[in-house]
C-alpha positions, 0 to 999 in steps of 0.5 A, a space after each residue: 506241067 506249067 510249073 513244079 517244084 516237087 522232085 522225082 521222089 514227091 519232096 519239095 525242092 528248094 534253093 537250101 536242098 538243091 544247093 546246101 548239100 550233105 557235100 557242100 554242108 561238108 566243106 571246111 570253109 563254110 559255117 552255117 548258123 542256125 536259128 540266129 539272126 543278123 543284128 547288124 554290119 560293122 563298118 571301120 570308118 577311119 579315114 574317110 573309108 566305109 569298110 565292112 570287118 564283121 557281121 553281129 548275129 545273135 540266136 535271142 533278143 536277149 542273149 550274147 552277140 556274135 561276131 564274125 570277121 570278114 576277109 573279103 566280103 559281105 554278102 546280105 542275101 535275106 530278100 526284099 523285106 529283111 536285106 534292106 532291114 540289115 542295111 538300116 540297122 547298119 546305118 545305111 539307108 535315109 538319114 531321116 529314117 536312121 535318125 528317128 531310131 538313134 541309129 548312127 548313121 555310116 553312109 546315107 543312101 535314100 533308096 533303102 527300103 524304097 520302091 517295094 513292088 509287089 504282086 497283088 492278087 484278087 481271089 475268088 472262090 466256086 464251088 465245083 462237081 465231084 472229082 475236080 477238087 482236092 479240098 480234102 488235103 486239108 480236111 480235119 474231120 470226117 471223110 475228108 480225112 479219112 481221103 486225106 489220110 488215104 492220100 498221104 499214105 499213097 504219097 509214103 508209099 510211092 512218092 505220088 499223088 494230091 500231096 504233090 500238088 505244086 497248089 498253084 496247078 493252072 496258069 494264063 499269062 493275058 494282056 487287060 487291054 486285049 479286045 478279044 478278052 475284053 469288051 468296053 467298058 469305063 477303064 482307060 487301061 495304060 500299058 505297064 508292061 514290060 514290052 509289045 505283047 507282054 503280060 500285066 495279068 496272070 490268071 490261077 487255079 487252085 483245086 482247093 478252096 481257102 480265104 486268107 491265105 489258108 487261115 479264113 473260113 470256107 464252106 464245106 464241099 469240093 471248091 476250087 480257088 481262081 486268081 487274078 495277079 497284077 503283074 506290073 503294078 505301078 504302085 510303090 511301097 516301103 520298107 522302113 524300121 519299126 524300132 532299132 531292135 533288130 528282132 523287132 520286124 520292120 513296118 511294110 507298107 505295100 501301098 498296095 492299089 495306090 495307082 487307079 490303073 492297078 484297080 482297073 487292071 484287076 478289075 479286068 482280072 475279075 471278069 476274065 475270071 468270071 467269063 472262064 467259070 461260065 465258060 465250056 467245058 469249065 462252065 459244066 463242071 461248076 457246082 451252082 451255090 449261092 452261100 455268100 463266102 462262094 463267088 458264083 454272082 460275082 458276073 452281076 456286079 458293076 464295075 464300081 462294085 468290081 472295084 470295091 470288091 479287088 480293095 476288099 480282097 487284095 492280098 500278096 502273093 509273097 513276091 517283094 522286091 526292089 527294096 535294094 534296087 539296082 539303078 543309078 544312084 540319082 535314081 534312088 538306086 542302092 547296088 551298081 551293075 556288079 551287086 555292090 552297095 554304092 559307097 560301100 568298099 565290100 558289101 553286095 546285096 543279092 537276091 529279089 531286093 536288088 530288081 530294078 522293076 518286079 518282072 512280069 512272072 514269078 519271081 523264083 527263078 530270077 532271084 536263083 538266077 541273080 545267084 548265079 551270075 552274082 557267084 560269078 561276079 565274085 569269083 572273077 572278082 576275087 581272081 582278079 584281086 589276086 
């Protein structure tokens, strides 16, 4: 398999059940709170210091604040779009930013929030013969369901079958400005990758057809999903705060296609996916259809049409980072080499926030492994405090 998720048992497996074990969860020392959100980091700045004591957190908008004390160190874990929304309420990020919502500010520190990367991705949707589509898994009506139900049953009985679907069950990493792939046309594509022979496209089959991340309407049928993904998009987003209420969600503003080069790139996506769909054996197994939410004519439109197509399209792939970047502090940076927030005494930020750059690849297994050596850092830290 490329890649999974799925366990032995046909479960998805995650960082809560593969490290939050019924063992661990056991521990004397650890208090997991449930359904409870961080309001904010409290800060004693006497004497100049600006020392993390305690975590506010609250279960309502309207109900009672808890406080927690700290012995030794905050650790705000809560990913690119909410670590640097903890940060700002706390004080700490643009004084510009802080000032708008009466936020008092505890240390000014310009990268939080900034520099937002994500990867965008441009799906189209064919239409294909019998046996080569579980569209059926989420069905509602009809046979269909009736195979979804037949589905789900084998998955009870013994672990297996379409329910284990990792969704994502076919993947090409490609270079847009690769000669054998492509033929000339009007883009000067400049190389954003991250080294000689590294991706800036992946290129996804999904056996299932959908729009909208699942919630837009299909055509009936057995469809498939193909995708192509900007790897390395020179487009910068921003995080910023909405309003001081920490249980009102912060604005995200991806900037998505901000950069021409990002549209080119994608655009090149588009006709490698094209050029797969019409090519053998795949070409074979296509089931021709001309209803207009299917994307059997996408080969007959222009570049410039292409590109009206990856604006209208463009949706994310859910993998945010960068927002509490690592990099020096003239730099926009917002954590050191060791995870520590600049300026502050005892606070690390850990998790897919702190990538200097988004990698050119999903984004999971880094972030598992920014865990890892963060663990690591804290623990010879603390041995070498003692």
């Amino acid at each position: 398999r490329l890649v999974t998720y799925i366990d032995e048992a046909g479960r998805r497996v995650t960082t809560e059940s593969a490290y939050l074990t019924p063992d661990v969860l056991k521990r004397p020392n650890l208090k997991v709170a449930i359904f409870s959100q961080v309001t904010k980091i409290i800060f004693d700045t006497t004497g100049g210091k600006k020392k993390a004591v305690g975590v506010e957190f609250a279960r309502k908008k309207n109900g009672p604040r808890y406080r927690v004390r700290v012995k030794k160190e905050v650790v705000v874990a809560a990913g690119a779009i909410h670590s640097p929304h903890i940060l700002l309420l706390s004080g700490i990020g643009p004084k510009d930013e802080l000032d708008k919502h009466n936020i008092p500010l505890v240390h000014e520190l310009p990268g939080v929030g900034k520099h937002l990367q994500d990867h965008p991705v441009v799906n189209t949707r064919i239409s294909v013969k019998p046996g080569h589509s579980i569209q059926y898994i989420a069905a509602t009506k009809g046979l269909a369901l009736f195979k979804m139900i037949g589905a789900f049953v084998k998955w009870g009985l013994t672990g297996g079958g379409p329910m284990t679907t990792n969704v994502t069950e076919v993947a090409a990493f490609i270079r847009s400005d690769d000669p054998k792939l492509f033929s000339k046309d009007k883009y000067d594509i400049k190389d954003v990758t991250s080294a000689p022979g590294a991706p800036d496209l992946e290129l996804i089959l999904v056996p299932i057809g959908f729009t909208a991340h699942g919630h837009g309407p299909v055509p009936s049928g057995e469809l498939i999903t193909m995708g192509a993904i900007l790897l390395r998009p020179e487009s910068k987003g921003a995080v910023t705060l909405k309003s001081a209420d920490p249980f009102e969600a912060p604005i995200i503003d991806p900037h998505y296609l901000e950069s021409p080069n990002d549209v080119a790139i994608l655009v090149r996506g588009l006709k490698a996916l094209i050029k797969i769909a019409k090519t053998e054996p795949f070409a074979s197994n296509v089931n021709q259809n001309s209803n207009p939410l299917l994307d059997h004519d996408l080969g007959s439109l222009s570049d410039d049409d292409l590109e009206k197509e990856v604006r209208k399209r463009v949706e994310t792939l859910y993998h945010p980072t960068s927002t509490c970047r690592m990099a020096p502090l003239e730099e926009e940076g917002v954590v050191n080499p060791d995870l520590k927030v600049y300026g502050l005494e005892n606070v690390r930020v850990v998790d897919a926030s702190i990538f200097p750059s988004i990698v050119a690849g999903h984004t999971a297994a880094p972030t598992i492994a920014i865990g890892e050596k963060a663990a690591d850092i804290i623990k010879a830290a603390l041995a070498a405090a003692v």
